[in-house]
PDB file with SEQRES, HELIX, SHEET and CRYST1 records, atoms N, CA, C and O in Angstrom:
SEQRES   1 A   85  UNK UNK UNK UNK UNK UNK UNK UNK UNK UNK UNK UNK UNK          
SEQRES   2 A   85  UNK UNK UNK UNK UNK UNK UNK UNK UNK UNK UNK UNK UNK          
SEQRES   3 A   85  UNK UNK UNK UNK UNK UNK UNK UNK UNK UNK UNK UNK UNK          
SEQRES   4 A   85  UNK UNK UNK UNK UNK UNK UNK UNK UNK UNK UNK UNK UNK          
SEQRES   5 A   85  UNK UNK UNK UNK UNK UNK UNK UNK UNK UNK UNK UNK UNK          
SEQRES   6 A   85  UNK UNK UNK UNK UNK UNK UNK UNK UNK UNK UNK UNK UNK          
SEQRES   7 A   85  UNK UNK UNK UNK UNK UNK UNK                                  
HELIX    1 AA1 UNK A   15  UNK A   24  1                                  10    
HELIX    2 AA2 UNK A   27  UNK A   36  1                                  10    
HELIX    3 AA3 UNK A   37  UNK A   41  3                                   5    
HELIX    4 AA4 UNK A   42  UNK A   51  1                                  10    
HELIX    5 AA5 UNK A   59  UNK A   74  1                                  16    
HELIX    6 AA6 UNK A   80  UNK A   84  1                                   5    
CRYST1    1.000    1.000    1.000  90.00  90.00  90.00 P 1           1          
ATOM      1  N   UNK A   1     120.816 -76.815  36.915  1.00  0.00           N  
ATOM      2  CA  UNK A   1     120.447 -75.582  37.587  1.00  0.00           C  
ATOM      3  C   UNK A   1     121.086 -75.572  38.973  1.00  0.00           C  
ATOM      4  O   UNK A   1     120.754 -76.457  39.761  1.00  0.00           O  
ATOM      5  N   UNK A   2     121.872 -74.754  39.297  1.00  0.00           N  
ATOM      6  CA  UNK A   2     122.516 -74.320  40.766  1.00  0.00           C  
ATOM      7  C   UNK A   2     121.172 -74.092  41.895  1.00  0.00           C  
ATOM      8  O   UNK A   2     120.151 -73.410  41.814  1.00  0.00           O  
ATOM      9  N   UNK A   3     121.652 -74.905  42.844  1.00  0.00           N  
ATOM     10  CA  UNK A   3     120.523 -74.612  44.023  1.00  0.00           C  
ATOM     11  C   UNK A   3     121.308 -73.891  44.949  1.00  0.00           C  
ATOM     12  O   UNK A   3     122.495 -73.976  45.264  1.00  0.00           O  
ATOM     13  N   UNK A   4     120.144 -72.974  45.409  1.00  0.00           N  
ATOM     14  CA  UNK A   4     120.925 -71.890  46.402  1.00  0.00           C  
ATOM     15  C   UNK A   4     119.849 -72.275  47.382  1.00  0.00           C  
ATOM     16  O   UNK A   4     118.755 -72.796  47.169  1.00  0.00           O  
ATOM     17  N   UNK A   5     120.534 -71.819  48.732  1.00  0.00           N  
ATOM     18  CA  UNK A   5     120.109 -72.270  49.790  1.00  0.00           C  
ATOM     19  C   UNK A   5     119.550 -70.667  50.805  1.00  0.00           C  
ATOM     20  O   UNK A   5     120.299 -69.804  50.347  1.00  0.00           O  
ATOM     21  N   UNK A   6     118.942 -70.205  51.526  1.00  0.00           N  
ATOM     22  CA  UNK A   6     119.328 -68.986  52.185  1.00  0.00           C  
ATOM     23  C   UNK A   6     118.484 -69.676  53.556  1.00  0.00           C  
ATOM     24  O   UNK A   6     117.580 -70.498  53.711  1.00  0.00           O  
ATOM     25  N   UNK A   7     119.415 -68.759  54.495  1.00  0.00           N  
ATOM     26  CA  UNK A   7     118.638 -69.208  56.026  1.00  0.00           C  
ATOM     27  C   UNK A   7     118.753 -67.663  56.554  1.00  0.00           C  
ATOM     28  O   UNK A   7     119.507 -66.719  56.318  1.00  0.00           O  
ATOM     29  N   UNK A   8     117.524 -67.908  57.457  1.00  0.00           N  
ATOM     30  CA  UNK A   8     117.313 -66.807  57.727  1.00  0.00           C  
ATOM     31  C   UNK A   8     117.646 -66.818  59.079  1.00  0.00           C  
ATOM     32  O   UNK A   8     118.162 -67.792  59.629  1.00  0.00           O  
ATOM     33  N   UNK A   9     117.326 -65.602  59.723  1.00  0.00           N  
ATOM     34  CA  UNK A   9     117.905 -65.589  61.331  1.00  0.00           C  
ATOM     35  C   UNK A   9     117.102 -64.710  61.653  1.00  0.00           C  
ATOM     36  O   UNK A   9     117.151 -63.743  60.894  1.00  0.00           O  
ATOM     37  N   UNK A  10     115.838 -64.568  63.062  1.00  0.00           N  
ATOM     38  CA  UNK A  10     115.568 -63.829  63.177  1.00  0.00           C  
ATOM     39  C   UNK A  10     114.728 -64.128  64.616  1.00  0.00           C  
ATOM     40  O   UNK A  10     114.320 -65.216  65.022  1.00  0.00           O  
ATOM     41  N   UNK A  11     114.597 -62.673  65.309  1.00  0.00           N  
ATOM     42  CA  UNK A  11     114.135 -62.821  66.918  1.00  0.00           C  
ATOM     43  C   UNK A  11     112.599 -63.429  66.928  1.00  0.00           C  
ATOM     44  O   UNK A  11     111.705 -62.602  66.747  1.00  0.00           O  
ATOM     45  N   UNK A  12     112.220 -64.811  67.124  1.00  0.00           N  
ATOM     46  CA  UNK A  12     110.474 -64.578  67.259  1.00  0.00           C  
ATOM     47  C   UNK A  12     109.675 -64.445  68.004  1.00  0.00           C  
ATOM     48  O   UNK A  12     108.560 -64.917  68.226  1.00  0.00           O  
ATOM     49  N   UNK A  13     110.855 -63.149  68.761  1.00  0.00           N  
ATOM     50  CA  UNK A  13     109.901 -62.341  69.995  1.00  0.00           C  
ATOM     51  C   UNK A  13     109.619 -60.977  69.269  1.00  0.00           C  
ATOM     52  O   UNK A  13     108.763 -60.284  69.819  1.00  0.00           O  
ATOM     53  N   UNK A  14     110.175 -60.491  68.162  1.00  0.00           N  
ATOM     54  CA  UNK A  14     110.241 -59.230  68.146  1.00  0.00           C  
ATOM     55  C   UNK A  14     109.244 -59.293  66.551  1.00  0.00           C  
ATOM     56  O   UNK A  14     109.629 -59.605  65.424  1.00  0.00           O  
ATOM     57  N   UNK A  15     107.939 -58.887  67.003  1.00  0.00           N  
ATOM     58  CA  UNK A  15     107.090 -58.558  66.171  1.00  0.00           C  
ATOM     59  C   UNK A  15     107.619 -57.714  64.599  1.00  0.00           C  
ATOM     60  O   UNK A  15     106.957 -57.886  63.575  1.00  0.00           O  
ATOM     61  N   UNK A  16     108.419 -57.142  64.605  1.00  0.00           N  
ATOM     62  CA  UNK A  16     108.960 -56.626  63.663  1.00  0.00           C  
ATOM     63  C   UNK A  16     109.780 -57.731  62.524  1.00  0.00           C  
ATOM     64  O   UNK A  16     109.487 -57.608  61.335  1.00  0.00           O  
ATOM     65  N   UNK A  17     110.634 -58.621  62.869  1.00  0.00           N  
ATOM     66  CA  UNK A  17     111.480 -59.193  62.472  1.00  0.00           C  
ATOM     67  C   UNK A  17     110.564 -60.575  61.805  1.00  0.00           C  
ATOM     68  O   UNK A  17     110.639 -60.980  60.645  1.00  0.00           O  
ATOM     69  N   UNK A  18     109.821 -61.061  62.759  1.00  0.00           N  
ATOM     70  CA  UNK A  18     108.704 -61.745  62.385  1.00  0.00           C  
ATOM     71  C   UNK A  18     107.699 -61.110  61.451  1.00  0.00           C  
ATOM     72  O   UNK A  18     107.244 -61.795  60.535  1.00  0.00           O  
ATOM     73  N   UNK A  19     107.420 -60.190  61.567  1.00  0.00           N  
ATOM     74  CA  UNK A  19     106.901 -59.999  59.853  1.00  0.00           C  
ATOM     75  C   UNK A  19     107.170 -59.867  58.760  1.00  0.00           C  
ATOM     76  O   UNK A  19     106.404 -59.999  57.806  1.00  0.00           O  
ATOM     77  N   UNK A  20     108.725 -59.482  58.728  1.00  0.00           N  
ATOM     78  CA  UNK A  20     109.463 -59.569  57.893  1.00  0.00           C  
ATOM     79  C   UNK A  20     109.653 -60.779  57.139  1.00  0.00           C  
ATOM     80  O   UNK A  20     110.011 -60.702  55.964  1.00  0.00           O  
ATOM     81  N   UNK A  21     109.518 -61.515  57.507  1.00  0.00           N  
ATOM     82  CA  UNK A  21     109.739 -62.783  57.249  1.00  0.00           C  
ATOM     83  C   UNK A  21     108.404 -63.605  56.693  1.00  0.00           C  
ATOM     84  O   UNK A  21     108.368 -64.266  55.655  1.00  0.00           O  
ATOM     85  N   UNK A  22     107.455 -63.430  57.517  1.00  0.00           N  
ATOM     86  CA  UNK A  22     106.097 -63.081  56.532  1.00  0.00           C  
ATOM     87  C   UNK A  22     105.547 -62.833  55.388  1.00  0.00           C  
ATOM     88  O   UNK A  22     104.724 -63.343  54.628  1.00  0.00           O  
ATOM     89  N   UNK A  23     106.410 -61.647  55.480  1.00  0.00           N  
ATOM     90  CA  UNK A  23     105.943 -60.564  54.300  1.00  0.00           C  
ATOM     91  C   UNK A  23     107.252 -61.492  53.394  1.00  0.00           C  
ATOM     92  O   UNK A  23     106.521 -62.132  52.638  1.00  0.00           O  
ATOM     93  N   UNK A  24     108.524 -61.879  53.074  1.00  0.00           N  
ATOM     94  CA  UNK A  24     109.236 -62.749  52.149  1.00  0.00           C  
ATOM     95  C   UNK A  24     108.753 -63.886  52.041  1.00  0.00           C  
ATOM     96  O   UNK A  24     109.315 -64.495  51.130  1.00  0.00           O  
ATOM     97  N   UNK A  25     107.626 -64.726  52.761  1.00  0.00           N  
ATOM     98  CA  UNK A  25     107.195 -66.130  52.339  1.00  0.00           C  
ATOM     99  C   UNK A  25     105.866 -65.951  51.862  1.00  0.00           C  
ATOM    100  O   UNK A  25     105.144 -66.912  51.597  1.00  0.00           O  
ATOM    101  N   UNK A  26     105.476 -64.650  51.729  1.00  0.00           N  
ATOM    102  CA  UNK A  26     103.985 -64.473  51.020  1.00  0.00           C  
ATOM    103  C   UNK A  26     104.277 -63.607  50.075  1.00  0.00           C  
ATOM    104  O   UNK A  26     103.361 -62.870  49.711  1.00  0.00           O  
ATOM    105  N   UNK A  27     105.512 -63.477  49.485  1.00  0.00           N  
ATOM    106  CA  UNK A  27     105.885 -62.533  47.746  1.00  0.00           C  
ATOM    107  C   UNK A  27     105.576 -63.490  46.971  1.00  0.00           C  
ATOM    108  O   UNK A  27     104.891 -62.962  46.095  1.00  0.00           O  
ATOM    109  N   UNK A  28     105.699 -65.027  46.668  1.00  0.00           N  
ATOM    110  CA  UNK A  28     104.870 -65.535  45.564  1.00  0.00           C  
ATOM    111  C   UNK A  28     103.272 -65.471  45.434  1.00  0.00           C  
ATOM    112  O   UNK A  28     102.691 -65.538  44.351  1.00  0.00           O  
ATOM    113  N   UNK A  29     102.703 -65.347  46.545  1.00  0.00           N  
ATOM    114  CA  UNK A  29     101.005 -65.199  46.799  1.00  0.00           C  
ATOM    115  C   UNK A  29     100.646 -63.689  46.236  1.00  0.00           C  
ATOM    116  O   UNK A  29      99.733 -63.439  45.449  1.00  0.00           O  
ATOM    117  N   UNK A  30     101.286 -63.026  46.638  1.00  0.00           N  
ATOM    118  CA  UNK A  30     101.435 -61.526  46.606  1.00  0.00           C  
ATOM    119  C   UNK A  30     101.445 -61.185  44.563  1.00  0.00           C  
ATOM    120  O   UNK A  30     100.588 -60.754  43.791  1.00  0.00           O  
ATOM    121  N   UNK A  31     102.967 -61.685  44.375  1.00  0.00           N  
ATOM    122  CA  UNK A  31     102.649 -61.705  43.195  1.00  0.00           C  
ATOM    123  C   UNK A  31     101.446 -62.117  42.439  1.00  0.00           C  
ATOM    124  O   UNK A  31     100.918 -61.455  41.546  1.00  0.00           O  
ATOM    125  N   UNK A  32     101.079 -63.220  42.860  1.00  0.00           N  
ATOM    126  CA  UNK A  32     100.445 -64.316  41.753  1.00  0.00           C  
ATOM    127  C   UNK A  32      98.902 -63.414  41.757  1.00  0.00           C  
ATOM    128  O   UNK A  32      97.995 -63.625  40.953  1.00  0.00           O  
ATOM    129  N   UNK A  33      98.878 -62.650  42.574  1.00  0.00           N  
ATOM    130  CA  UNK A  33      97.193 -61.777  42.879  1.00  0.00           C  
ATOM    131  C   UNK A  33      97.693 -60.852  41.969  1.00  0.00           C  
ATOM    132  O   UNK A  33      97.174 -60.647  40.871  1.00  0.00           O  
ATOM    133  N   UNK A  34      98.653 -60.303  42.375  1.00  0.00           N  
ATOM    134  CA  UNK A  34      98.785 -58.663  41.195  1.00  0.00           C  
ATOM    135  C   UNK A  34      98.997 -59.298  39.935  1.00  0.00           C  
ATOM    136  O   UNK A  34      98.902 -58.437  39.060  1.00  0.00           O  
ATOM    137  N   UNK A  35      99.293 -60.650  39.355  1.00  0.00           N  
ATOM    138  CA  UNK A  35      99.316 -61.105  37.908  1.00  0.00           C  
ATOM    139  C   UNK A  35      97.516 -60.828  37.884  1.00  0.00           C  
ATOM    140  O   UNK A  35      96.776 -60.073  37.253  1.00  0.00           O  
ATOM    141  N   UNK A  36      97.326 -61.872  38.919  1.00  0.00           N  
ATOM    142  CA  UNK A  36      95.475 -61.626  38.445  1.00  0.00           C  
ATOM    143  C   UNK A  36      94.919 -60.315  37.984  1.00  0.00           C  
ATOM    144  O   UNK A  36      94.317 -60.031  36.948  1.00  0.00           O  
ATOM    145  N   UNK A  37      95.270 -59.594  39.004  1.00  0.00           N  
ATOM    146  CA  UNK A  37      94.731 -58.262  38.887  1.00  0.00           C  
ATOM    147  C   UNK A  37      94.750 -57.619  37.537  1.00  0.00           C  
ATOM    148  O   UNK A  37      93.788 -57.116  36.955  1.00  0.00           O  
ATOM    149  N   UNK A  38      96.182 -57.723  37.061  1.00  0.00           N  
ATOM    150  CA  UNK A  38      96.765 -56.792  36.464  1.00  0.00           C  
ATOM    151  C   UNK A  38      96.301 -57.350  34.748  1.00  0.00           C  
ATOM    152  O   UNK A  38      96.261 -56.531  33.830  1.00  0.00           O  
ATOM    153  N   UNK A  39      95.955 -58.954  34.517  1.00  0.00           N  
ATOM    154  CA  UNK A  39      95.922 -59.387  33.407  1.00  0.00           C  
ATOM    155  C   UNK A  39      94.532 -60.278  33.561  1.00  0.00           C  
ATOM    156  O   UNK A  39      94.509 -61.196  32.742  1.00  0.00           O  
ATOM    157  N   UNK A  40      93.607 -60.231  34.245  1.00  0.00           N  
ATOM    158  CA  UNK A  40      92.403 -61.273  34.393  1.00  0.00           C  
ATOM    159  C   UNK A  40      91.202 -60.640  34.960  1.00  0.00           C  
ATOM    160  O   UNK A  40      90.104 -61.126  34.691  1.00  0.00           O  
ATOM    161  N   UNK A  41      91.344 -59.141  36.059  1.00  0.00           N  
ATOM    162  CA  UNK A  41      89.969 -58.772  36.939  1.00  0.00           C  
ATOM    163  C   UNK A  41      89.241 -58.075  35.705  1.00  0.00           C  
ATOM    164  O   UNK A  41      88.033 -58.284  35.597  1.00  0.00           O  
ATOM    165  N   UNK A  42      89.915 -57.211  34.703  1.00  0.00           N  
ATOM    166  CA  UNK A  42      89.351 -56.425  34.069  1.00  0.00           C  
ATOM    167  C   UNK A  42      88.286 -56.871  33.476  1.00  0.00           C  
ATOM    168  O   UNK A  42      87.147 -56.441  33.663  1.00  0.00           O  
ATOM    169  N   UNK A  43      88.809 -58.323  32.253  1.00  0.00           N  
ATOM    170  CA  UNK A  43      88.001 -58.995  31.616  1.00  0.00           C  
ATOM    171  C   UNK A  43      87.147 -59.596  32.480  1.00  0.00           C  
ATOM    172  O   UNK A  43      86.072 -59.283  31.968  1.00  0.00           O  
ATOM    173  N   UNK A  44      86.893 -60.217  33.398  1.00  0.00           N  
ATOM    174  CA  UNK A  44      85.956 -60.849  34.663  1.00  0.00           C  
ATOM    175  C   UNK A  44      84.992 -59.889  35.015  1.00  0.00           C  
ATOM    176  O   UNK A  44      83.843 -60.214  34.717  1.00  0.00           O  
ATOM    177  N   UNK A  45      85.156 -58.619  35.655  1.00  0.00           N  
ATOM    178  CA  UNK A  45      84.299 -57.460  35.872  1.00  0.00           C  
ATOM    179  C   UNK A  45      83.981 -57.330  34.762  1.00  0.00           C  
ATOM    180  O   UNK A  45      83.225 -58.295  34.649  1.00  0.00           O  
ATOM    181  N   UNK A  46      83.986 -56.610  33.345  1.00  0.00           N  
ATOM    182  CA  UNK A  46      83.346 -56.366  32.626  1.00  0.00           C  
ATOM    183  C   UNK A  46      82.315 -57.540  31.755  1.00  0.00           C  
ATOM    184  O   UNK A  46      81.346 -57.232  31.060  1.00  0.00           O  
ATOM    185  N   UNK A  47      82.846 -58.998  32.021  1.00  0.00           N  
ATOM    186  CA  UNK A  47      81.749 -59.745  31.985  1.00  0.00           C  
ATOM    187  C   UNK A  47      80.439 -59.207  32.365  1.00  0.00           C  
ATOM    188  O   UNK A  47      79.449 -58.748  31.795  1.00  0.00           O  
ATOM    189  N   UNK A  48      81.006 -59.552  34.066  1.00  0.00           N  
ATOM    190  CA  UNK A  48      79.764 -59.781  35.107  1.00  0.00           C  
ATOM    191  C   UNK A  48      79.441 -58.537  35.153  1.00  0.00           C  
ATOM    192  O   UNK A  48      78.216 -58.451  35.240  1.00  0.00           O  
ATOM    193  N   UNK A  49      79.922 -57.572  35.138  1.00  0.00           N  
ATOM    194  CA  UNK A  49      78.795 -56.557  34.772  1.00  0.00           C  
ATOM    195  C   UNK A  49      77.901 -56.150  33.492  1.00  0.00           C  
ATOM    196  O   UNK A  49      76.804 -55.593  33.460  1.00  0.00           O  
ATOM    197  N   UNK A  50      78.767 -56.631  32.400  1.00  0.00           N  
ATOM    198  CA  UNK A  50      77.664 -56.528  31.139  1.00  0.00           C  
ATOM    199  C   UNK A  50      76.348 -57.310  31.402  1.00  0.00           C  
ATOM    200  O   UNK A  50      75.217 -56.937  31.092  1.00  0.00           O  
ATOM    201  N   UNK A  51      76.750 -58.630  32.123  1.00  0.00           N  
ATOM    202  CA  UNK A  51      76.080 -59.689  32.523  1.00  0.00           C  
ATOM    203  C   UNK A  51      74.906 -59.610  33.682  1.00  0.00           C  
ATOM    204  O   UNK A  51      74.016 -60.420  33.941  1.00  0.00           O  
ATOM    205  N   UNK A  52      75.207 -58.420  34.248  1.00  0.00           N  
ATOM    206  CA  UNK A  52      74.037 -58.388  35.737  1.00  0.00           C  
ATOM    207  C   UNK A  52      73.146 -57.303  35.507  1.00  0.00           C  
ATOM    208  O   UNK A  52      73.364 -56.344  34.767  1.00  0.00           O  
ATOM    209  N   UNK A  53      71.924 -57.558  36.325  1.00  0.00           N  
ATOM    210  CA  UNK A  53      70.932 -56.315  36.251  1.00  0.00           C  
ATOM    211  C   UNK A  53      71.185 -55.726  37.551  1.00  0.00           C  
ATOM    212  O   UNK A  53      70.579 -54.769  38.035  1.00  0.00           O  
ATOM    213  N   UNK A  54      71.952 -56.256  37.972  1.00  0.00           N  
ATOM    214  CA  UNK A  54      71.800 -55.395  39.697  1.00  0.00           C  
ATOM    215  C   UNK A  54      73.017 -54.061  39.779  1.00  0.00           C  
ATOM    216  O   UNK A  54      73.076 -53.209  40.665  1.00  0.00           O  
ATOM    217  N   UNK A  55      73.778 -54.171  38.772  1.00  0.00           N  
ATOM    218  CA  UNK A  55      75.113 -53.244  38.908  1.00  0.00           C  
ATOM    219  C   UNK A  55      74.544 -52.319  38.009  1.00  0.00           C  
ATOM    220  O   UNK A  55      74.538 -52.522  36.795  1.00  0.00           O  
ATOM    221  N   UNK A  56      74.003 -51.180  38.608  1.00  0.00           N  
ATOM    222  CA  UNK A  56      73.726 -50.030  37.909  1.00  0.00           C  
ATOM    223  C   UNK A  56      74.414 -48.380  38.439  1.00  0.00           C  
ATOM    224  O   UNK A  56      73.682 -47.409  38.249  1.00  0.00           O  
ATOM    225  N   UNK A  57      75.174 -48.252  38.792  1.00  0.00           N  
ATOM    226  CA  UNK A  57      75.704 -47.067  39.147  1.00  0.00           C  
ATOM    227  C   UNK A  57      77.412 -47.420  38.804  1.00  0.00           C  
ATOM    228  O   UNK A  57      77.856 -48.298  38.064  1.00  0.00           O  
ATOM    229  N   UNK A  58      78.102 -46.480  39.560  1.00  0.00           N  
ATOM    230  CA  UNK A  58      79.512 -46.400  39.436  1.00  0.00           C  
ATOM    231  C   UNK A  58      79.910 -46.826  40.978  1.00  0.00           C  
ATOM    232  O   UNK A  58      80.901 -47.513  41.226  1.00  0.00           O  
ATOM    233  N   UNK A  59      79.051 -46.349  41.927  1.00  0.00           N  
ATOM    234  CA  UNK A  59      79.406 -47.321  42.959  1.00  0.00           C  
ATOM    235  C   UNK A  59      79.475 -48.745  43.011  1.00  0.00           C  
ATOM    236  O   UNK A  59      80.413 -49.403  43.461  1.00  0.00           O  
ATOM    237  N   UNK A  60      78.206 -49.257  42.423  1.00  0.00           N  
ATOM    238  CA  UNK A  60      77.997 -50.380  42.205  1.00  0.00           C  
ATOM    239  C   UNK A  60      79.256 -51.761  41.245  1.00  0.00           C  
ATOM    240  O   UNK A  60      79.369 -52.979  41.113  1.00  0.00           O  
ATOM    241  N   UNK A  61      79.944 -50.451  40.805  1.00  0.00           N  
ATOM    242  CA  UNK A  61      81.011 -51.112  40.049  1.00  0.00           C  
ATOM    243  C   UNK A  61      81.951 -50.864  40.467  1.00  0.00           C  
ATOM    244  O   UNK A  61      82.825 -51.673  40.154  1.00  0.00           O  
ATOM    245  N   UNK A  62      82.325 -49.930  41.195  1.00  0.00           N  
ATOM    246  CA  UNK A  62      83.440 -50.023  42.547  1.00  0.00           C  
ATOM    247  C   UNK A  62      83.618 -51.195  43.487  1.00  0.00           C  
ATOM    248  O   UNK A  62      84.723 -51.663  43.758  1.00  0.00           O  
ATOM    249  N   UNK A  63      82.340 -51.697  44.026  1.00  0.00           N  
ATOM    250  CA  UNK A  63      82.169 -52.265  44.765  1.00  0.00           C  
ATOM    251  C   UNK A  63      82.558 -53.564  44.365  1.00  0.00           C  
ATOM    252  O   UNK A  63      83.358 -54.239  45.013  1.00  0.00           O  
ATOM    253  N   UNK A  64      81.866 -54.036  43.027  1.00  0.00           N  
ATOM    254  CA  UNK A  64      82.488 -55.024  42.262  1.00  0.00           C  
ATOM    255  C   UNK A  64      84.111 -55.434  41.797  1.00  0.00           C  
ATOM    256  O   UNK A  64      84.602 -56.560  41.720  1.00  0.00           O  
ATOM    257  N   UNK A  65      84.587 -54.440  41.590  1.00  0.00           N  
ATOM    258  CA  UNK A  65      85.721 -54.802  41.699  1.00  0.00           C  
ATOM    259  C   UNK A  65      86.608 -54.772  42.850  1.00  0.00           C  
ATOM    260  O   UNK A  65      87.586 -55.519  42.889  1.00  0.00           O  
ATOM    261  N   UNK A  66      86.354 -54.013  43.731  1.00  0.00           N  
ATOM    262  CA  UNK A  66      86.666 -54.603  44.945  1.00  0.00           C  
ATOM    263  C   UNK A  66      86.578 -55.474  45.605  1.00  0.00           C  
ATOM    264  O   UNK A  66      87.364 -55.709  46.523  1.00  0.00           O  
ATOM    265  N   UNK A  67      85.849 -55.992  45.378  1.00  0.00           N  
ATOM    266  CA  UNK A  67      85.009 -57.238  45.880  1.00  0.00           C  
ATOM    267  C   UNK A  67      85.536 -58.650  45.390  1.00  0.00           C  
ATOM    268  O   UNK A  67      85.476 -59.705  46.021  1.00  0.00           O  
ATOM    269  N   UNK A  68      86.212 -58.381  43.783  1.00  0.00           N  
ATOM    270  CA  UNK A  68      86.471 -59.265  43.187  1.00  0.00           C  
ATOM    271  C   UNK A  68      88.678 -59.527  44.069  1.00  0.00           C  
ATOM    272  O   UNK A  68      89.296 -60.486  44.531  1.00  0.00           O  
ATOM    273  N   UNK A  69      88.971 -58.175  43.850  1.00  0.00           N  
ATOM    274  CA  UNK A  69      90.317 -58.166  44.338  1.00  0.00           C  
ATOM    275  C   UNK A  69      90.690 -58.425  45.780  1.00  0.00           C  
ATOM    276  O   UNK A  69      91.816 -58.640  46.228  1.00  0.00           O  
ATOM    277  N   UNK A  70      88.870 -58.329  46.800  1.00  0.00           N  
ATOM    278  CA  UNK A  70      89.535 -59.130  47.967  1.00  0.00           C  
ATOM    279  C   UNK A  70      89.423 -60.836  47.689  1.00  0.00           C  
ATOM    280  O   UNK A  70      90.079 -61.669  48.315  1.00  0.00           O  
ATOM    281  N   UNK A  71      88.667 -61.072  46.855  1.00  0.00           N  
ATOM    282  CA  UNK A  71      88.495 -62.778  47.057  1.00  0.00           C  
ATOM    283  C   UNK A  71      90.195 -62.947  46.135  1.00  0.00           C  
ATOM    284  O   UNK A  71      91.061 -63.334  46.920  1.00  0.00           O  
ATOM    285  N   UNK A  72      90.487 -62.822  45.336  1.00  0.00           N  
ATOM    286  CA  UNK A  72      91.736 -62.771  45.017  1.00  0.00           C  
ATOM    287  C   UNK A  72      92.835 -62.803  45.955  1.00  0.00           C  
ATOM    288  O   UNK A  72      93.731 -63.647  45.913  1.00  0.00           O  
ATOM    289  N   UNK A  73      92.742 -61.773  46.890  1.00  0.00           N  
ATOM    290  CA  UNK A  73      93.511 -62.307  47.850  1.00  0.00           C  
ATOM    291  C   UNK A  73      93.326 -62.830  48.580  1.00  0.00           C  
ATOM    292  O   UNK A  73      94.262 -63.074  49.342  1.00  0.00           O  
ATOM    293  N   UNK A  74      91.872 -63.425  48.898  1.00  0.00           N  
ATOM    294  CA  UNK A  74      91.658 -64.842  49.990  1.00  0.00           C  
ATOM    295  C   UNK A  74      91.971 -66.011  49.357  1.00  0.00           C  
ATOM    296  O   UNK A  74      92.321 -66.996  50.008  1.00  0.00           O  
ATOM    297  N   UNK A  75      91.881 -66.021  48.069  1.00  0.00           N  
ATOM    298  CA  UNK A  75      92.037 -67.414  47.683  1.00  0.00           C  
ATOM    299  C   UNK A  75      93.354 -67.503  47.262  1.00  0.00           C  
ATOM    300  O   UNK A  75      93.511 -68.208  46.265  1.00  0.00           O  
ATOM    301  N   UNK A  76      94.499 -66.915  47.806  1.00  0.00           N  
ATOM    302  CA  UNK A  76      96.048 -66.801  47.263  1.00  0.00           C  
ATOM    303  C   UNK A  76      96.492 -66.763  49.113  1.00  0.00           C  
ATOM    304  O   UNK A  76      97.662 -66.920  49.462  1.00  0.00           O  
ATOM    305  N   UNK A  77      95.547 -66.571  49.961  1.00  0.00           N  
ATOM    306  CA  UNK A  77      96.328 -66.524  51.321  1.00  0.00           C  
ATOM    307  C   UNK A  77      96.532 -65.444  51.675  1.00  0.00           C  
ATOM    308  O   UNK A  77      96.976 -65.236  52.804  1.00  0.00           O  
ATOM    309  N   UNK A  78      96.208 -64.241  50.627  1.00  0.00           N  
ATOM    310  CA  UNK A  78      97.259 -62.849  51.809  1.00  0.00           C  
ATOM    311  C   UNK A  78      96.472 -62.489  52.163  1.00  0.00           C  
ATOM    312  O   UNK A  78      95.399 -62.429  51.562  1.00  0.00           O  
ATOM    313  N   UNK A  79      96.739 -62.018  53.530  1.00  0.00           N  
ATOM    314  CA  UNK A  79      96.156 -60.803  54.418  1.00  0.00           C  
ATOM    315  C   UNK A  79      96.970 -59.519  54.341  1.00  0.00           C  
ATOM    316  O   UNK A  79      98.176 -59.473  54.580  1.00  0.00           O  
ATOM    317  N   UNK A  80      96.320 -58.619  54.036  1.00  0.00           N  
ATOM    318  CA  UNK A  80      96.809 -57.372  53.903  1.00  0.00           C  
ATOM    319  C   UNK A  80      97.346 -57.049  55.442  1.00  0.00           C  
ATOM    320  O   UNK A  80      98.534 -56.742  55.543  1.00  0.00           O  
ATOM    321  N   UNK A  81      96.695 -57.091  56.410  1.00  0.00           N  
ATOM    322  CA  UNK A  81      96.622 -57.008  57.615  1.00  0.00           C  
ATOM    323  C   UNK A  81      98.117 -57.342  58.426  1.00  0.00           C  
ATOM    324  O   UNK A  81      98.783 -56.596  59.144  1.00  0.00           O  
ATOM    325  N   UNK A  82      98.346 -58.681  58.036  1.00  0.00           N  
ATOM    326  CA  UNK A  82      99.042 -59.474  58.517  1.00  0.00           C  
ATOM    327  C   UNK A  82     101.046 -58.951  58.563  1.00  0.00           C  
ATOM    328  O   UNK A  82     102.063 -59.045  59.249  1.00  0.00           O  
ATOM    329  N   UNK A  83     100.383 -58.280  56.991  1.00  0.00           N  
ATOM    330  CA  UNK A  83     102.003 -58.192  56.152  1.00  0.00           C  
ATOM    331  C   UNK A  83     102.288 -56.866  56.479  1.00  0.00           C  
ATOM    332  O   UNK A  83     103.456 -56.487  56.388  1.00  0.00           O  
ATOM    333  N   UNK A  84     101.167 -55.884  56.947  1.00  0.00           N  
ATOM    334  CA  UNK A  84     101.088 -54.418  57.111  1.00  0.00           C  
ATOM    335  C   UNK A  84     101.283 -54.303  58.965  1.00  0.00           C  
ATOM    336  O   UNK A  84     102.299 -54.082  59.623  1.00  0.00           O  
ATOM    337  N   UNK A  85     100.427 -54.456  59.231  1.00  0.00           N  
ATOM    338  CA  UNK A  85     100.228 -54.024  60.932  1.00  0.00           C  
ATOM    339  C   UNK A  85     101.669 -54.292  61.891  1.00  0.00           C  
ATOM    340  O   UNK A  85     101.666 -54.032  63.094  1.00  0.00           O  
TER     341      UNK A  85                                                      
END                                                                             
């Protein structure tokens, strides 16, 4: 397998350029949450909600899955915040 090398160059005074760079060393974290999302929250929420007496509305299941897709991204490292602002 060919190894490629890339270097980057960039000002780390200038808030812009520095996130950029950020935001390219947190695309595997990034990904690996939207795999979750996309192939694992569904089945998980509809567990735990078949499973609970406390989730009785449609808010209540909003909330749940929201809830589930921020720990997803705490436990992968991203801050939305970080990669955005």
């Amino acid at each position: 397998m060919a190894k490629t090398t890339l270097t980057f160059e960039f000002d780390s005074e200038n808030h812009f350029d520095a996130q950029e760079i950020n935001r390219i060393l947190k695309s595997r974290e990034m990904a690996s949450v939207l795999f979750e999302i996309t192939y694992n929250l569904k089945k998980r929420c509809k567990s735990e909600i078949e499973n609970s007496k406390e989730i009785n509305t449609t808010y209540d299941t909003v909330e749940l899955v929201f809830e589930k897709i921020y720990e997803l991204l705490e436990s992968h490292s991203v801050n939305i915040d970080e990669l955005i602002s």
